[in-house]
N, C-alpha and C positions, 0 to 999 in steps of 0.2 A: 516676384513677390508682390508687386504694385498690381497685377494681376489676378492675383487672390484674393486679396487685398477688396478689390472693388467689386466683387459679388457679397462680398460679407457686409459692407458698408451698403450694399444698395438691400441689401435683405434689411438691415436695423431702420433705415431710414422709410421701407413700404411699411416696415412692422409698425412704427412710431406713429405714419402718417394712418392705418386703420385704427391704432388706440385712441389718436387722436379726433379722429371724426366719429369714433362709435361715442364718446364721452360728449362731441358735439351735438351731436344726434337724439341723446337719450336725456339733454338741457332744453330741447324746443320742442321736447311730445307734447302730447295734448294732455295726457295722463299724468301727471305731477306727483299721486302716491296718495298715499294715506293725508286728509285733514286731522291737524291738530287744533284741536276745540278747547276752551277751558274746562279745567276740571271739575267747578262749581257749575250745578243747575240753575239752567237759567230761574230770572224771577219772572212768574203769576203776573199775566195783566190783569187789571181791574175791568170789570164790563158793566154794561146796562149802567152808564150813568146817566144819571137823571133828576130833577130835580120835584120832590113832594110837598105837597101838605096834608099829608093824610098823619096823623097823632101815632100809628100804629106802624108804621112804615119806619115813620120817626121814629121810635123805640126801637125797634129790633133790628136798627142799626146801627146803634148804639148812644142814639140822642140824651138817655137820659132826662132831666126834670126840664131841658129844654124844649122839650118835646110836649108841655103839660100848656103852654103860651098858646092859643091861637095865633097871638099878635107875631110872634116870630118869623111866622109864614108866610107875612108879608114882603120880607124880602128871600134870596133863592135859599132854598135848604136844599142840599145835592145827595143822592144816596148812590152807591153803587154795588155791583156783587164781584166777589173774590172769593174765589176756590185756592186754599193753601193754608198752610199753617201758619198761624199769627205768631209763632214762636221764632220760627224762621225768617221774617223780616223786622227792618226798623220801623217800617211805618209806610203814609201812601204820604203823595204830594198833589195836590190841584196845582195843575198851570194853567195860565190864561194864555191861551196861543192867538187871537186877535192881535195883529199889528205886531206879532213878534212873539217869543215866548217866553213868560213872565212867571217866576213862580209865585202862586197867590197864599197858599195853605201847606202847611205843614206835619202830617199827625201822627204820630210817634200811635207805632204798634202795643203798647203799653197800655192805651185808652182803649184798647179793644171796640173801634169804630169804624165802620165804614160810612160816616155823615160828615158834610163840613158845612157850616153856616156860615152868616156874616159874610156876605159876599156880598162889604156894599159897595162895593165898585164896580159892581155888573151891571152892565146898562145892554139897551136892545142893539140885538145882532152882536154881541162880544161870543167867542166860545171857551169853552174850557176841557182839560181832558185832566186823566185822574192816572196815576202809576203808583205802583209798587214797589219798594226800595232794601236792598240791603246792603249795608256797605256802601260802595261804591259803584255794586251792580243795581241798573232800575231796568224794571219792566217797560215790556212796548207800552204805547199810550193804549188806554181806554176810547170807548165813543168818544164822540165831540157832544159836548150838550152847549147850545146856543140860546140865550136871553133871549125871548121872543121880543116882538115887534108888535106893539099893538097899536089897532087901527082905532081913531078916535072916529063916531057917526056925525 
């Protein structure tokens, strides 16, 4: 009996030790299976930022009667482009990523703008980047736009 016995116990124990190595096997592929992505689209970067002073530039990105000041101009007015629906986000954010990253502006999609002014604490060499938000989800950054540097003669 002990004789029979031990081909039926060695057949379970090859059986056990191929399930077990096909299971370890099919854990260190290189092919892991289908990516699970979130179900929400991602958000719209913001691009071409940049800072103007052109009055019309300034308007039709949503400056408004700010845009009527020459004098405004003097310090950075930032404009940028965004393809997406303004329904579908909260708003954009300016960060100042110089020496870390800093959020500087805030603009709720409601103002229907792609402008932020008052950026008086932009000095030369700082840069800034510009994203799009909703929720909890924000866009890759925008260009860098950098406070230029001017040479005194």
């Amino acid at each position: 009996m002990l004789g029979a016995f031990s081909p039926a116990a060695l057949t379970l124990f090859v059986s056990a030790t191929v399930v077990a190595n096909a299971a370890t096997s099919a854990s260190t592929t290189t092919n892991p299976g289908p990516v699970v992505t979130s179900s929400a689209p991602a958000v719209p970067a913001p691009h071409d930022l940049r800072r103007t002073s052109d009055r019309n530039a300034c308007l039709s990105h949503g400056g408004g009667s700010y845009c009527q000041d020459a004098s405004h101009f003097r310090k950075p007015v930032l404009i940028w482009e965004w393809k997406g629906n303004l329904d579908a986000i909260d708003g954009f954010r300016l960060y100042q990523v110089t020496g870390g990253r800093t959020l500087a502006k805030q603009i709720p999609a409601l103002l229907n703008q792609q402008i932020t002014w008052g950026i008086q604490r932009a000095r030369a060499g700082q840069c800034f980047v510009a994203t799009a938000y909703a929720g909890s989800q924000e866009s890759a950054d925008s260009n860098q736009w950098c406070a230029p540097y001017t040479v005194a003669p």
